[in-house]
Chimera marker file (.cmm) of the C-alpha trace (Angstrom):
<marker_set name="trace">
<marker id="1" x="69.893" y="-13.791" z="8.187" r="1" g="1" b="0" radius="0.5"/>
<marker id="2" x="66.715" y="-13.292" z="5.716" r="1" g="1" b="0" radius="0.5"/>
<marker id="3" x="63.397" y="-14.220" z="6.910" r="1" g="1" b="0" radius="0.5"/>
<marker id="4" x="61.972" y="-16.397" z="4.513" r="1" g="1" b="0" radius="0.5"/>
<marker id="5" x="58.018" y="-17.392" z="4.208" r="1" g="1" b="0" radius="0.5"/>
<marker id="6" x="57.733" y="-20.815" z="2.766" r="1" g="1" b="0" radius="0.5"/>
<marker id="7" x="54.370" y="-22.470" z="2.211" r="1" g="1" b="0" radius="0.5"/>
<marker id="8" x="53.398" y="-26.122" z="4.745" r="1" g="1" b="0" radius="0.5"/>
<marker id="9" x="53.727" y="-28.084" z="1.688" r="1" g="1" b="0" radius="0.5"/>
<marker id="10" x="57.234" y="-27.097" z="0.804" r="1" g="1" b="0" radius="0.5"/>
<marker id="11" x="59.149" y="-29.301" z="3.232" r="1" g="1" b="0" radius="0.5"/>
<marker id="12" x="62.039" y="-29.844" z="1.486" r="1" g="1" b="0" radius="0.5"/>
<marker id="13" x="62.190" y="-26.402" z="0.352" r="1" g="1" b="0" radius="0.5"/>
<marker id="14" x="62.267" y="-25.234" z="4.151" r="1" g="1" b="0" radius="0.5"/>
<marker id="15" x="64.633" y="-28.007" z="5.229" r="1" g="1" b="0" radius="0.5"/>
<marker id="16" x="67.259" y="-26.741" z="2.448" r="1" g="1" b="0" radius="0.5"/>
<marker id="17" x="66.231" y="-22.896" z="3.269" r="1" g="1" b="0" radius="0.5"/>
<marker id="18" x="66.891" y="-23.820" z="7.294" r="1" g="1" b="0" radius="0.5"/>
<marker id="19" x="70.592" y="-25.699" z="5.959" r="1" g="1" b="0" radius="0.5"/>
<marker id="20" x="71.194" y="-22.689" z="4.483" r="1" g="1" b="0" radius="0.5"/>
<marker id="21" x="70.939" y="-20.368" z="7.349" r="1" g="1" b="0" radius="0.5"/>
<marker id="22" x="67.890" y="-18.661" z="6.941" r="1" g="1" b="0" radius="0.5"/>
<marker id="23" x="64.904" y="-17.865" z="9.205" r="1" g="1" b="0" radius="0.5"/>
<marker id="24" x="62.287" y="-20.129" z="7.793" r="1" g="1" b="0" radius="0.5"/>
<marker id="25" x="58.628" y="-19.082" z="8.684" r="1" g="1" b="0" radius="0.5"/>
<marker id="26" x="55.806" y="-21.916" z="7.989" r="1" g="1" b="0" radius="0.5"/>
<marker id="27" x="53.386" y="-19.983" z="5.720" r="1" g="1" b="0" radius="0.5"/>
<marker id="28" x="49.435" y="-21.497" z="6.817" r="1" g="1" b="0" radius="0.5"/>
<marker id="29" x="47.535" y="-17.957" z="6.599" r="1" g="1" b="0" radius="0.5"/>
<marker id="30" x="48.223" y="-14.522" z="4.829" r="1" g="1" b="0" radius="0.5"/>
<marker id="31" x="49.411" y="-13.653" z="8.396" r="1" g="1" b="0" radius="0.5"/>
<marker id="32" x="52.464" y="-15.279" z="8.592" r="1" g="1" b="0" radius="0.5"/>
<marker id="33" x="53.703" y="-13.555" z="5.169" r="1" g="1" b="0" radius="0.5"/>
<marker id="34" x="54.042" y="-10.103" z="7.560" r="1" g="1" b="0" radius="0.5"/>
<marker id="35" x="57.841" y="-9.146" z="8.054" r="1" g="1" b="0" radius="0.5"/>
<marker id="36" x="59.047" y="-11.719" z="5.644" r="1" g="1" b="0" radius="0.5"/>
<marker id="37" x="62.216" y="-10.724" z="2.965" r="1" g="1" b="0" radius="0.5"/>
<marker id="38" x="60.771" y="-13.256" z="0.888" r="1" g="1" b="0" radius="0.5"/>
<marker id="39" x="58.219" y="-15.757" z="0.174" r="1" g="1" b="0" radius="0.5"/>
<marker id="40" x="58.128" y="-19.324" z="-1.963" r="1" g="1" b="0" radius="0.5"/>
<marker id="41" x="54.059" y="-20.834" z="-2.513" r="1" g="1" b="0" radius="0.5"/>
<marker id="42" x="53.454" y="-23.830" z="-4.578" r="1" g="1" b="0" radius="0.5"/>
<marker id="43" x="51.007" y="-22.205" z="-6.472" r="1" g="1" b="0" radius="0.5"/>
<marker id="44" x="48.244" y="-24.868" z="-6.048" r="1" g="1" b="0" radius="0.5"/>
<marker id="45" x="46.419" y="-22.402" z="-4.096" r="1" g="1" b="0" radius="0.5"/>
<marker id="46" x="46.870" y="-19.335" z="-5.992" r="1" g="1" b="0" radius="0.5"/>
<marker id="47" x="44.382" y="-16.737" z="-5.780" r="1" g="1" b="0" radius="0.5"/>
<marker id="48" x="41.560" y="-19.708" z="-5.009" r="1" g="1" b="0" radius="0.5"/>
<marker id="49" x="39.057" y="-16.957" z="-4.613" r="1" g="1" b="0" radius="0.5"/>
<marker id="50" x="39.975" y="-13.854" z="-6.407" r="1" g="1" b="0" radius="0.5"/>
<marker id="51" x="41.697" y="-12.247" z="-3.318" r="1" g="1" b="0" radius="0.5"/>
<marker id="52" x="45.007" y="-10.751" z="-3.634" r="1" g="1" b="0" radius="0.5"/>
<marker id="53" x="46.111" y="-8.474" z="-0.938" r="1" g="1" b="0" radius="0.5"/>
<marker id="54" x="49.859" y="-7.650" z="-0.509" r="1" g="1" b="0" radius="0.5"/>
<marker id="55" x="51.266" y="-8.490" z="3.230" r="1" g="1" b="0" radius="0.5"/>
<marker id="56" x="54.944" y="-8.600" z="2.133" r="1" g="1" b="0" radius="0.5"/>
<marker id="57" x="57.290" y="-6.216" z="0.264" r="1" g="1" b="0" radius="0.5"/>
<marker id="58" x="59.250" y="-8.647" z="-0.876" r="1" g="1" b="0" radius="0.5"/>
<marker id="59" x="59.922" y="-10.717" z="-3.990" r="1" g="1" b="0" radius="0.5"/>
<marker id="60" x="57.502" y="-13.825" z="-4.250" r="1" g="1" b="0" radius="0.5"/>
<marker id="61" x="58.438" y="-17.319" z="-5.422" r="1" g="1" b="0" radius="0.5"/>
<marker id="62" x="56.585" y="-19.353" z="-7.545" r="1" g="1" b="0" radius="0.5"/>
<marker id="63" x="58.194" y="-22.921" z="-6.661" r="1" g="1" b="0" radius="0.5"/>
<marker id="64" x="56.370" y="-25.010" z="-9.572" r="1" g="1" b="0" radius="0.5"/>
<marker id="65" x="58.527" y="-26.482" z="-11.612" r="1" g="1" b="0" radius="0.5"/>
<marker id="66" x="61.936" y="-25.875" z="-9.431" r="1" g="1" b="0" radius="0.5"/>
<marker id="67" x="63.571" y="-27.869" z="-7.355" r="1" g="1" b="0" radius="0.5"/>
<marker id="68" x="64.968" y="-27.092" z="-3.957" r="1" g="1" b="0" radius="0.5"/>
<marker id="69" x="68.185" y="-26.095" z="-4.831" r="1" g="1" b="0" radius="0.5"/>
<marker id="70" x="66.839" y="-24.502" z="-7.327" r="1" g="1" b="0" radius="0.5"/>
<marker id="71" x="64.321" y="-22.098" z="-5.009" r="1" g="1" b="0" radius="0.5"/>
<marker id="72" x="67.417" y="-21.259" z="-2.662" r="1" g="1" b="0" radius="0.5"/>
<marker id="73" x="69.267" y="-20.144" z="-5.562" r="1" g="1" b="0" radius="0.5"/>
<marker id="74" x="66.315" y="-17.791" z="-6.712" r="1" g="1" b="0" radius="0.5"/>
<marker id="75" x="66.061" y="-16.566" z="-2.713" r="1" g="1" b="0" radius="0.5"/>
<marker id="76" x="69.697" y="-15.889" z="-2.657" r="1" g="1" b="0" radius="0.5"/>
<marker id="77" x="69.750" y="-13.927" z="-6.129" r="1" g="1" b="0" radius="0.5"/>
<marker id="78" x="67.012" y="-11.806" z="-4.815" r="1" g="1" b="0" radius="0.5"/>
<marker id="79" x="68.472" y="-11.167" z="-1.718" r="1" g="1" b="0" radius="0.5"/>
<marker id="80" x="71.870" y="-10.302" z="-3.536" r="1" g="1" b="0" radius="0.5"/>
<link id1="1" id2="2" r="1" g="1" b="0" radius="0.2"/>
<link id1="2" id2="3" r="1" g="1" b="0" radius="0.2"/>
<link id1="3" id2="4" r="1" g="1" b="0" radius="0.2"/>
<link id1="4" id2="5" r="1" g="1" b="0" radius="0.2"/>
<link id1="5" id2="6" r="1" g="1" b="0" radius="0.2"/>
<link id1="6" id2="7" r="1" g="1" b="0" radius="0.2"/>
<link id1="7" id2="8" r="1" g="1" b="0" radius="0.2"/>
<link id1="8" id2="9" r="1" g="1" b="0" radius="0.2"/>
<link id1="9" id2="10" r="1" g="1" b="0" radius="0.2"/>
<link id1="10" id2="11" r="1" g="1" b="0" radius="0.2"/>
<link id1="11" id2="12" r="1" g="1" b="0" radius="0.2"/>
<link id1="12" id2="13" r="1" g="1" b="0" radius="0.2"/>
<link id1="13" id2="14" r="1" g="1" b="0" radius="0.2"/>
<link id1="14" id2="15" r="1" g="1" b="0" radius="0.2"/>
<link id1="15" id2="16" r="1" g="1" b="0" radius="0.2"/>
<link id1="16" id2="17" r="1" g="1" b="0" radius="0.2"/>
<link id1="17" id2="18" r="1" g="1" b="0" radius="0.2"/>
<link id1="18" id2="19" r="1" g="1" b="0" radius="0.2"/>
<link id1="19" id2="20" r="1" g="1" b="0" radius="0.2"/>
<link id1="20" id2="21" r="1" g="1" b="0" radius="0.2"/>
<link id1="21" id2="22" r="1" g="1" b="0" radius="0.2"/>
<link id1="22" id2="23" r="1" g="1" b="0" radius="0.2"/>
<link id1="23" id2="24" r="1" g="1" b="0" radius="0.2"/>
<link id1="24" id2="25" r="1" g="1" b="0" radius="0.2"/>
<link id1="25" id2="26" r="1" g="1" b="0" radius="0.2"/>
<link id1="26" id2="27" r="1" g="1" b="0" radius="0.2"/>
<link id1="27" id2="28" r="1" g="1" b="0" radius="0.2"/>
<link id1="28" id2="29" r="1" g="1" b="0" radius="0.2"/>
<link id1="29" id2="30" r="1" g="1" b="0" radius="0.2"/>
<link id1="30" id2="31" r="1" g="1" b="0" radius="0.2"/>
<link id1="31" id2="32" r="1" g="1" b="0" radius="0.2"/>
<link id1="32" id2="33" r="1" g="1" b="0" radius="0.2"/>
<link id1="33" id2="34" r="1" g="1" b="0" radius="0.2"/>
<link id1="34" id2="35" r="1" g="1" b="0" radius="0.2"/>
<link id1="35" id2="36" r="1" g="1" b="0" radius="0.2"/>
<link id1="36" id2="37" r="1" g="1" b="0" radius="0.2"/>
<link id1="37" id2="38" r="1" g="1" b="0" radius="0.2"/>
<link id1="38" id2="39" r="1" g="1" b="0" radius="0.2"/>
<link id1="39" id2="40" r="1" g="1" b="0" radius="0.2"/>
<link id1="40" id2="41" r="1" g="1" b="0" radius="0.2"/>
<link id1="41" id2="42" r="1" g="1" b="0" radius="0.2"/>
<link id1="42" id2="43" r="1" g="1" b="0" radius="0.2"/>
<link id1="43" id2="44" r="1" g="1" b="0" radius="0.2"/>
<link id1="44" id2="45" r="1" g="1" b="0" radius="0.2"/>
<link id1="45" id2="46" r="1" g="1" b="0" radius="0.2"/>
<link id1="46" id2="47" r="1" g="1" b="0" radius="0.2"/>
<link id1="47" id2="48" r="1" g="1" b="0" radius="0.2"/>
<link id1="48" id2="49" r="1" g="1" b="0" radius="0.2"/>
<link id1="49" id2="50" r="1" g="1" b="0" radius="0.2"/>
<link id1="50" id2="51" r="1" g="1" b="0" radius="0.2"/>
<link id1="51" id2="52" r="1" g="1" b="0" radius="0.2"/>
<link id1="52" id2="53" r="1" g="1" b="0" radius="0.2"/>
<link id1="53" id2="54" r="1" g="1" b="0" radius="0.2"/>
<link id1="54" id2="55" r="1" g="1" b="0" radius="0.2"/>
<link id1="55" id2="56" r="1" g="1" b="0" radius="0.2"/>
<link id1="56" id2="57" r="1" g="1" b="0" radius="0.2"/>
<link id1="57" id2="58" r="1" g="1" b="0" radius="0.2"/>
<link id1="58" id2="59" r="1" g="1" b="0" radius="0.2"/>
<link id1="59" id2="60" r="1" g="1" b="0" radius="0.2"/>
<link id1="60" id2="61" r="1" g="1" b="0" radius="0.2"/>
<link id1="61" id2="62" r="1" g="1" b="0" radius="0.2"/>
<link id1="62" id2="63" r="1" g="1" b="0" radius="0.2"/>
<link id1="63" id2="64" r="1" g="1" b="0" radius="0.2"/>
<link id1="64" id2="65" r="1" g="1" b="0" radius="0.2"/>
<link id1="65" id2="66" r="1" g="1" b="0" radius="0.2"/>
<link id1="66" id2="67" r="1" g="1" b="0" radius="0.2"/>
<link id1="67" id2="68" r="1" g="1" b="0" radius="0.2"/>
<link id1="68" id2="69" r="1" g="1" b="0" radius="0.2"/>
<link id1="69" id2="70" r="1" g="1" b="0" radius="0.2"/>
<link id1="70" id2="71" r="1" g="1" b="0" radius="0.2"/>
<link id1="71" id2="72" r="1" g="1" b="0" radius="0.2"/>
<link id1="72" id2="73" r="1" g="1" b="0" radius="0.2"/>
<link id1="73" id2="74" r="1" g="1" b="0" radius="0.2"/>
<link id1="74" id2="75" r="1" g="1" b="0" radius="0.2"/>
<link id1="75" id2="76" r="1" g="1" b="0" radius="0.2"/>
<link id1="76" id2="77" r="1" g="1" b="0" radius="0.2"/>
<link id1="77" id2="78" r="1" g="1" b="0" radius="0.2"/>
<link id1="78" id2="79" r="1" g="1" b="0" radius="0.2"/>
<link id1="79" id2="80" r="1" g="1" b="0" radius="0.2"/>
</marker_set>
């Protein structure tokens, strides 16, 4: 199954990810973005100092504004 990077404050986002099947990795540092499919970020701390640097290949998330079902459904419409 996908490997899926979801930000700490995203509980219920990982918890439905996890129901789902997927490989849910706690996202606390650009680090743990490395080998991910996908990742989903709040957006509260986007870009907080003007850094962007790319760890992942894959599609990122913006989760603001969706709920969890509606996250998994973008992950899994991504994935294909």
């Amino acid at each position: 199954m996908a490997k899926i990077g979801v930000e700490s404050s995203l509980t219920n986002v990982q918890d439905a990810l996890r129901e789902r099947g997927y490989d849910v990795v706690d996202l606390k540092q650009e680090e743990d973005a490395k080998g991910c499919d996908c990742c989903v970020i709040s957006g509260q701390d986007e870009n907080v100092m003007g850094m962007q640097n790319v760890v992942t290949a894959g599609r990122v998330i913006d989760a603001r504004g969706l709920s969890a079902e509606e996250v998994c459904q973008e992950v899994e419409n991504y994935l294909g």
